[in-house]
N, C-alpha and C positions, 0 to 999 in steps of 0.2 A: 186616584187611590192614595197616591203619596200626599196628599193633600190630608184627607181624613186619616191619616195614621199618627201625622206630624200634631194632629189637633188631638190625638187622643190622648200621646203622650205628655201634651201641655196639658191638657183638662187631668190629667191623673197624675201628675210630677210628684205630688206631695208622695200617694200611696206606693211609688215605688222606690221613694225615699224612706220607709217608714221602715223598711223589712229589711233586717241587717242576718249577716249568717248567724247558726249558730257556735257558743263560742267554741263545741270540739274541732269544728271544720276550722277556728282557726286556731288552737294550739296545735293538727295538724299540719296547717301550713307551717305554723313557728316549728314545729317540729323537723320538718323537713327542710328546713334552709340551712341548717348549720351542716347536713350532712352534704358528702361529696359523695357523686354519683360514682359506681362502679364500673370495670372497664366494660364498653359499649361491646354484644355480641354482633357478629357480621354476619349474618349469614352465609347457607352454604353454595347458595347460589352466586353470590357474590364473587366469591373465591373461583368457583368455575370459570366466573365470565372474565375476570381478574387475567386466570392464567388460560382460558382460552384466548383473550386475545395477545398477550405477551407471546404465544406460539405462533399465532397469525403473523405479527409483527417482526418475530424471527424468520419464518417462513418468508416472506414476500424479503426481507435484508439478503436473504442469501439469494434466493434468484435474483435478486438485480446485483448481488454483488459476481455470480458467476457470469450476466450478461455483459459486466462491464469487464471480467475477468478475458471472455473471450475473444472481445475488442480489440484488448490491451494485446493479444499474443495474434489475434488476425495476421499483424504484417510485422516480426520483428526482426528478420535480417535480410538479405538479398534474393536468398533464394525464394522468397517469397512474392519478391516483384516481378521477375519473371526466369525464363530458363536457362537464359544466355545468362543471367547474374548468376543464378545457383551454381553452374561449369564454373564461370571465377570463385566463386566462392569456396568451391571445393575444391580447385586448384592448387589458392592461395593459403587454403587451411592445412591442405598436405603437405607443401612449401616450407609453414613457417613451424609444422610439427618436426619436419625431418632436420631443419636447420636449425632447430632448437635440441633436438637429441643430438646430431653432434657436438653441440656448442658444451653442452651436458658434460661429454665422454672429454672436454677441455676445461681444465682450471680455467675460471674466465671471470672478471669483476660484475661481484652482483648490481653495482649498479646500471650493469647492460638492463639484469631483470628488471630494476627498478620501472627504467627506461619505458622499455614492453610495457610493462604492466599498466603505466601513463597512458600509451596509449590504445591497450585492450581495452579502456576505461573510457576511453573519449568515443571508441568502437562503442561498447553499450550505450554511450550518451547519444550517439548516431543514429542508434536502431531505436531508442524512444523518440526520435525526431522524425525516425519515417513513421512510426506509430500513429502520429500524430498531425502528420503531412493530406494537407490534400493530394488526391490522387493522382491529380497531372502535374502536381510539384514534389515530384518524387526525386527526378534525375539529377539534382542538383546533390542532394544528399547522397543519392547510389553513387556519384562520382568518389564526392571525400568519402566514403567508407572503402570503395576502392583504393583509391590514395592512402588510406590508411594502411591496408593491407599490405602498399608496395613497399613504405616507407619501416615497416615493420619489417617486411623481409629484405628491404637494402641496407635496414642497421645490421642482420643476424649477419647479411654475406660480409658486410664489412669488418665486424666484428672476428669472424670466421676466418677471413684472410690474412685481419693482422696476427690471429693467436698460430694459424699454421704458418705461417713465415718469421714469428717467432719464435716458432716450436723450431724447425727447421735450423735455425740460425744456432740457437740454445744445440741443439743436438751437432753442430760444425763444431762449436767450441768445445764438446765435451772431447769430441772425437781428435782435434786440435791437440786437447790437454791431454790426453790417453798418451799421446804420441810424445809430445816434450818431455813428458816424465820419464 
């Protein structure tokens, strides 16, 4: 069939070279080239499907952002790994709250806070590392966040003892000087 069609168009070449348009179809076309086309309408389906799935795509972003959020806070301080941790933990947070309110009620150099503050910071860096811990390699970590806790509360006593035995000494001398006068 493709055979006879190819032979037709060879047997008839000239007649369908013979027939040109007419010339309005092509000052039409001349017509139309110099212009520039107007802005393209988009349908309204378009837009639909557009911003239904931009909603989709929000949608699915937040549940996996809350699944990863819930991960993240699964395990993040001791009380969390088990119960005998949680007793230390709230031991040692009552500890370093009350030794911090008196330190408070004492003129004391802020770079004790600084200090602290060093290492409440390497504490949070702790708890994203049990986050992140396999689960039978926890104890190593549970130790130095203990450690941290102690070392936190044996800066506040030491702190604590030099500012009252310099309170103490400070208050001989006044009492000293009261007296010589």
């Amino acid at each position: 069939m493709k055979d006879n069609l190819e032979d037709f168009i060879r047997s008839n070449r000239a007649d369908f070279d013979m027939e040109s348009p007419d010339l309005k179809v092509w000052a039409g076309i001349d017509k139309n080239l110099g212009k520039k086309q107007g802005p393209r309408r988009i349908s309204l389906w378009r837009n639909f499907a557009a911003a239904a799935s931009v909603l989709i795509l929000l949608g699915l972003g937040t549940l996996i952002g809350m699944q990863i959020n819930q991960q993240d806070t699964a395990r993040q301080s001791l009380a969390d790994v088990s119960l005998e941790h949680q007793e230390l933990q709230q031991y040692y947070e009552v500890q370093l709250k009350e030794k911090k309110a008196l330190l408070a009620s004492h003129h004391s150099d802020p770079t004790v806070y600084e200090d602290l503050q060093q290492l409440e910071s390497f504490l949070e860096e702790l708890k994203g590392e049990l986050q992140a811990a396999p689960k039978d390699s926890e104890e190593q970590i549970v130790r130095a966040m203990i450690e941290n806790y102690q070392d936190r509360l044996e800066i506040l006593e030491r702190v604590l003892s030099r500012v009252k035995s310099g309170s103490t000494e400070s208050q001989k001398l006044k009492k000293d000087e009261t007296i010589n006068l």
